[in-house]
N, C-alpha and C positions, 0 to 999 in steps of 0.2 A: 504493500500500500504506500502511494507516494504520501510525503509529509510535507505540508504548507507552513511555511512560517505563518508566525502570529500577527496578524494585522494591525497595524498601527495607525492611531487617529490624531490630527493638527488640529486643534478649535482655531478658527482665522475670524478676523473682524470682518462682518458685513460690508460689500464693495459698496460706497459710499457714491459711484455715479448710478449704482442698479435701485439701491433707496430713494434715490432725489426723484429717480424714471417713474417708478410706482408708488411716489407720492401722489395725489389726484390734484389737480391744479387750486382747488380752492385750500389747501394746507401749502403749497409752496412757498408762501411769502413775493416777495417780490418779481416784479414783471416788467426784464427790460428791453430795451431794444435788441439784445443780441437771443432775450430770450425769443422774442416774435418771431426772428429771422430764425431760427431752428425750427422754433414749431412750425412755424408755413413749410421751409424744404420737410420735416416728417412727416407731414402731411402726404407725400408719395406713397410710405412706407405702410403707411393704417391698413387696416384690414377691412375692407367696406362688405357691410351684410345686413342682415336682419335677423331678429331672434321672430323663430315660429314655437310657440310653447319657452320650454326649456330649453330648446334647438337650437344653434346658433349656425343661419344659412350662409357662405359666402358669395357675395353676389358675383364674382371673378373667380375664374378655375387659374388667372395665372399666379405663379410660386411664392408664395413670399418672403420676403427679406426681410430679416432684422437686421437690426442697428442699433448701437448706443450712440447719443447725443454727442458725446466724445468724443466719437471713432467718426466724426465726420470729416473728410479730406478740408483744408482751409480753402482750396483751390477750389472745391467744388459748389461750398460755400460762398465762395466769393461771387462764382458766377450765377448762383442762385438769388444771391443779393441786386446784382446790378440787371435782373432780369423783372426784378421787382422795381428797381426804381426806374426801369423805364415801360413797363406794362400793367404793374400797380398788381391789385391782387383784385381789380373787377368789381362790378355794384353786389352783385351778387351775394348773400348771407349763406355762409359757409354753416348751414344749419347740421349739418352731421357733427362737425367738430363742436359746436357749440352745444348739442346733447350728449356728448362725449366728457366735455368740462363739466356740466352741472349732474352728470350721472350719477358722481358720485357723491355723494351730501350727506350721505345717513353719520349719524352721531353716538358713538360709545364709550366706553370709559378710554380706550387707546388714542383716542383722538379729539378727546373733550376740550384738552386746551388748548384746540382750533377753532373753537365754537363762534366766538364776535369774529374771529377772520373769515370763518365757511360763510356765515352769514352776509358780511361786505361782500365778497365777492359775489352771491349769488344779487345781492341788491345792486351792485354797482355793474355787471353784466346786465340786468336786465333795463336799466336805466339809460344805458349809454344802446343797446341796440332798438329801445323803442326810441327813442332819439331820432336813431342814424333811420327806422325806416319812418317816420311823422314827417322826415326833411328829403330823405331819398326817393320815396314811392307815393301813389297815389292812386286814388280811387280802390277798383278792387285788387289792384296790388295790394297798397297798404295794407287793404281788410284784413286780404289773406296771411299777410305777413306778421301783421298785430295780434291774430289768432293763433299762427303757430308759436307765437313767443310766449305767449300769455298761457298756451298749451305746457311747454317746458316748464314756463316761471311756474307754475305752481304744481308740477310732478314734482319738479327740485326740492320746492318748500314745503312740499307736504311728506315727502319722504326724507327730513330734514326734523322737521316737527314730532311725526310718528316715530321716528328713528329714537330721538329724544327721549321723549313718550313713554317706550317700552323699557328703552335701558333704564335712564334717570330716575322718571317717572315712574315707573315700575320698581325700581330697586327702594323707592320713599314709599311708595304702597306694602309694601312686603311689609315696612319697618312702622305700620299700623297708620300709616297717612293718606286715608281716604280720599281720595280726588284728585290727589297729588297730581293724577298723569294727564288727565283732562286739562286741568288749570296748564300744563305746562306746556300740553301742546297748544292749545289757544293761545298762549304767551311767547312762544315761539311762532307760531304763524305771525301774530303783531308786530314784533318784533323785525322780523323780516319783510314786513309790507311795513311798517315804518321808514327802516331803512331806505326803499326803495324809494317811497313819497319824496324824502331827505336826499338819496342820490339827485334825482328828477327836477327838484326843485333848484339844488346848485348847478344843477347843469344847463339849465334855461338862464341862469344867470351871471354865467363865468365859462365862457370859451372855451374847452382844454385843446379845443381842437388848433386854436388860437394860435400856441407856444412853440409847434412844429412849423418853424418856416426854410427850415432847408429842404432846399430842392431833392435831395437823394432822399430824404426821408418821408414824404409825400405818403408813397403806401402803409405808415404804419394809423394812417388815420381811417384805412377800412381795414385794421386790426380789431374787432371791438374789444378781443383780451386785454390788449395795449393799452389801448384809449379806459377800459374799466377802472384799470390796475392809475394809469393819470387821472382819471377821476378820481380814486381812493385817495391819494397822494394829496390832490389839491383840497377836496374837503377835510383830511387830516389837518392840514396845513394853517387852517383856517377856523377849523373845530365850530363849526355849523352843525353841525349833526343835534336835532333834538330827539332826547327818550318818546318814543309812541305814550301815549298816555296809557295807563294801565285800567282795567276795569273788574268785575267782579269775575268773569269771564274769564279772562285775562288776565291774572293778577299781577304777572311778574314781568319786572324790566330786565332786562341784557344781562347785567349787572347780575341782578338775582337767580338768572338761567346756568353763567358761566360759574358762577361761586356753586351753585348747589351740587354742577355739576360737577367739578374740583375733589367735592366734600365727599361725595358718593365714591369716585372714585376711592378713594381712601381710605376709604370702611371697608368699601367693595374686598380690597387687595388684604386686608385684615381676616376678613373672613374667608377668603382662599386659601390664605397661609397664615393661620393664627401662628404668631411666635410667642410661646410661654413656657414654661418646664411642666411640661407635665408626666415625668417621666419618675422624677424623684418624691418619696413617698413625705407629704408632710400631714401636720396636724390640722392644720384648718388653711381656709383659702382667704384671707382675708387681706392680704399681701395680694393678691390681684384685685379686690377691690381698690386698694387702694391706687394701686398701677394705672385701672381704669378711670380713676376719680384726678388724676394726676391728668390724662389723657383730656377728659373733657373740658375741666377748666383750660386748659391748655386754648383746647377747640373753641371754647365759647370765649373766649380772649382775642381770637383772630376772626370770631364774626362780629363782635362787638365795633370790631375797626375797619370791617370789610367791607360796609358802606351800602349794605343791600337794603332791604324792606324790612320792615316789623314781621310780614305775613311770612317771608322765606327765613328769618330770624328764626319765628316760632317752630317752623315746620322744621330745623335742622337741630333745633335744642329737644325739642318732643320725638325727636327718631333716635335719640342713643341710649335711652335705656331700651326700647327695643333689640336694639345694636347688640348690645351688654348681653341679651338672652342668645341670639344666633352665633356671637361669639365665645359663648358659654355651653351650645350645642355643639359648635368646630372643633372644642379642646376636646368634651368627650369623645370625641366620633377617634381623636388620637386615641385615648383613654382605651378604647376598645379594643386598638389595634395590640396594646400591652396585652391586653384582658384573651386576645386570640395568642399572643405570644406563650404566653403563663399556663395555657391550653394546653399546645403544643410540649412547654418544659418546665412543667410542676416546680421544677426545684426556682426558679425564679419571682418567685409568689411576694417572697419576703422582700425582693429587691428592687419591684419597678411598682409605679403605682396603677393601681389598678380600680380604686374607687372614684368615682364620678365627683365633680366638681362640686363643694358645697353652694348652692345658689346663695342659701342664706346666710352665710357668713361674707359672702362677696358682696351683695346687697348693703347688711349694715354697714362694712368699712369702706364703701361707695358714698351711700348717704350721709356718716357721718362727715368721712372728710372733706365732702361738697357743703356742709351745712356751715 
């Protein structure tokens, strides 16, 4: 029988140009000129299709080629550019690509604190291309064209909202907060039609289109990622931007979506991997209360100064004693894994702990040292 040596494994750091590629464009941060000029040349490269069900059809049998962003020749580049400045990139609304940008939108703990960015971007794309067609097209152009945006603009935001919803929203539900997910999708759709009001508003009243007066640069102005990403820039700039009013409906502003979301996460990742001893066999649990009691004042320290609402105040001080109980289900569910060990090898009975967490002793040294 031949003999294989033993296989050996390198952990390497994640290729830091293949992360930036499958970032989705409303987490990237900034949008500049050499980013447009990339995206328009890989724009050869996309894969054009349709999903039928779960299917994903390609509307071309010819091969496709990948590319990294990177790996593009300069030369090739170059000539892609001066192809643009003197043919433009056409009236035409590049609506494939632009359902490609707001595709992805949904919101979870991984990417929560992208949440005021995903939001800009989906308001400031749709502000800058009802713009470009109220000024480019007309009659049943426009119509049509005001219909398909208005189609995207709110698949985006509702699967932005809903995304929200289930994670966020959901994960405050769990933690005994009744409505939590309703109020927060409603507060998130606001929020994001605020915004867009706010984009729309500055843009009927500050040219961005204005600042682009070199002649080679001309096509980045039927860019509307471009022109978005300049919109964001100048209303930053300027700090126009007012909060949507909040309503009963609707409770919560930006402010109180991005925090809640932060927070959740954070409990979230607590209750995946509770870290506590629960291995070594002690007398009482009251030393994790107080850990926990250490913990919250902590938390309710950094919402006192967070700057949210009274109503998301409440609803984040009123979820952690709940917190306290599922985190006090995670330890046991270790607990168990002893309790299968000790199963397994009797003689270890004396050595690992194998009794469930006292609730009541974590309880009172919780409440006292909160008191």
């Amino acid at each position: 029988m031949r003999a294989f040596a033993p296989i050996s494994y390198t952990k390497v750091a994640p290729d830091e140009r293949l992360q930036k590629e499958m970032l989705p464009p409303s987490e990237q941060g900034a949008y500049t000129e050499d980013d447009a000029l990339i995206n328009q040349y890989m724009k050869q490269y996309r894969i054009e299709g349709y999903f039928d069900g779960d299917t994903f059809v390609r509307s071309s049998s010819e091969p496709v080629k990948l590319i990294l962003r990177d790996e593009i020749p300069k030369e090739d580049l170059e000539n892609f550019r001066n192809e643009l400045i003197a043919n433009g990139l056409g009236t035409e609304i590049d609506w494939h690509g632009v359902e490609n940008d707001l595709g992805a939108m949904d919101v979870n703990f991984d990417n929560i604190n992208h949440f005021e960015q995903k939001a800009d971007y989906l308001a400031s794309r749709y502000a800058v291309l009802k713009d470009r067609i109220q000024t480019q097209f007309t009659g049943d152009k426009q119509e049509a064209e005001l219909q398909k945006l208005e189609q995207i603009y709110t698949q985006a935001k509702e699967k932005m909202a809903d995304s929200y919803a289930e994670r966020i929203g959901g994960f405050y539900e769990d933690l005994g907060q009744s409505g939590a997910a309703d109020e927060m999708r409603n507060s998130v759709l606001a929020v994001i039609d605020g915004k867009a009001d706010s984009y729309t508003a500055h843009l009927a009243q500050n040219d961005v289109y204005a600042d682009i007066t070199d002649p080679n640069k001309q096509w980045l102005k039927q860019d509307d990622a471009y022109m978005a990403a300049q919109l964001r820039e100048s209303v930053s700039a300027v700090s126009t931007q007012k909060s949507p009013t909040v309503n009963e409906q609707a409770p919560y502003s930006e402010k109180d979506l991005a925090y809640a979301g932060v927070f959740a996460k954070e409990l979230s990742q607590q209750l995946e991997q509770p870290e506590w001893d629960t291995f070594t066999i002690k007398s009482d649990d009251s030393d994790l209360g107080k850990h926990l009691a250490e913990q919250y004042k902590s938390l309710m320290g950094k919402i006192e100064n967070a700057g949210i609402s009274n109503e998301m105040s409440n609803i984040l001080k009123d979820s952690f004693e709940p917190f306290i109980e599922k985190f006090i289900d995670a330890l046991d569910a270790k607990i168990d894994q002893n309790r299968d060990r000790v199963t397994e090898c009797p003689w270890q009975a004396d050595l690992i702990r194998t009794n469930y967490i006292d609730r009541e002793s974590v309880y009172a040294a919780f409440h006292n040292a909160i008191s």
